[in-house]
C-alpha positions as CSV (number, residue, x, y, z in Angstrom):
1,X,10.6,13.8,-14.3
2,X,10.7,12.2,-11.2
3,X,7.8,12.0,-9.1
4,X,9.0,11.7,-5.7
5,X,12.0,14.3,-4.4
6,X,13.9,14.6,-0.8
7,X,13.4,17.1,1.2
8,X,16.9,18.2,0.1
9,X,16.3,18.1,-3.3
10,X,13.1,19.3,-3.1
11,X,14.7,22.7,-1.6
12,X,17.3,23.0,-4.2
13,X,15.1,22.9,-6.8
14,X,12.1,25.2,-5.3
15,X,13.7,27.7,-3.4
16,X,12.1,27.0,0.0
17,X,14.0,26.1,2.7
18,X,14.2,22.7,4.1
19,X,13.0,24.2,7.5
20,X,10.3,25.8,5.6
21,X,9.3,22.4,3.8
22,X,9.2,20.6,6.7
23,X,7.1,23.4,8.7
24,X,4.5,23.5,5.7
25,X,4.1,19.6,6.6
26,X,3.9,19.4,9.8
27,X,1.5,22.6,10.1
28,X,-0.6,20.8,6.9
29,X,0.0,23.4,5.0
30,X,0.8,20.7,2.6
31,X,-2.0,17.8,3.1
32,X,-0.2,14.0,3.6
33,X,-0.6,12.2,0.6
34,X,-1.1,15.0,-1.7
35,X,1.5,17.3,-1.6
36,X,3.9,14.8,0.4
37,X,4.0,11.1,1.5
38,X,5.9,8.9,3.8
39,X,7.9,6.3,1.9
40,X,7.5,2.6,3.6
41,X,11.1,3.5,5.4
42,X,8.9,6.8,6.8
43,X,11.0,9.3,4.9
44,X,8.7,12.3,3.8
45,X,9.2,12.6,0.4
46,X,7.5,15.9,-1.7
47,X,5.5,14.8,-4.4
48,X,6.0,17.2,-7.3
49,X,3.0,16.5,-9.3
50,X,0.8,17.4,-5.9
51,X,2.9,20.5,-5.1
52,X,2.8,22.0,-8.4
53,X,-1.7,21.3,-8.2
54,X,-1.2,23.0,-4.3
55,X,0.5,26.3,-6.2
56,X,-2.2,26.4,-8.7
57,X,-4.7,26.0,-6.4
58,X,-4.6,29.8,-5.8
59,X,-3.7,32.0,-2.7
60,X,-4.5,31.3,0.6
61,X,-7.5,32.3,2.3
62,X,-5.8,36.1,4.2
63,X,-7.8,36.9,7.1
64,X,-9.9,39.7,7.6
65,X,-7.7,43.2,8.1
66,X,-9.7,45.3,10.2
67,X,-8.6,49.3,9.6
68,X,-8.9,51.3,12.4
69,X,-9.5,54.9,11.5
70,X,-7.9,58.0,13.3
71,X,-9.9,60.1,12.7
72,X,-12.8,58.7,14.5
73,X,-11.0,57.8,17.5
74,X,-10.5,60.2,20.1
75,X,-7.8,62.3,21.1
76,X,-6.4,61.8,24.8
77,X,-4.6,65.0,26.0
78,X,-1.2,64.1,27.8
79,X,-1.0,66.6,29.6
80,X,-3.2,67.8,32.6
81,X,-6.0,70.6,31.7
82,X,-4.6,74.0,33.1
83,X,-5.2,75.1,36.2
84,X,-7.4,78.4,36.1
């Protein structure tokens, strides 16, 4: 197995896109040097070893849903009381 795999390659093989490979590193999704390097000719290369350690690593922290409840909130009449 190789260690090291283009971007290209990298996307044949995994399924993501190479926009989304290349978005997942540059928003560090993907930590340098763990899950991706730059070869000494600065070529981002995907380290396969590190990726498959970042899938195991579990889910992503979600953040917290707040539910907002109708029937707590009140009801706004759209239409103008009647005149008496």
């Amino acid at each position: 197995m190789v260690k090291y795999k283009t971007i290209k390659q990298f996307a044949v093989e995994s399924g993501y896109t190479e926009h989304a490979i290349r978005a997942k590193c540059s928003k560090g999704t993907w930590p340098e040097g763990q899950v991706w390097i730059r070869a000494p000719d600065n070529k981002p290369l995907i380290n396969v070893e590190g990726y498959h350690a970042w899938v195991e690593s579990g889910p992503a922290p979600r953040a917290a849903l707040r539910v907002v409840s109708k029937a707590n909130s009140k009801v706004r009449e759209l239409s103008p009381p009647p005149l008496t």
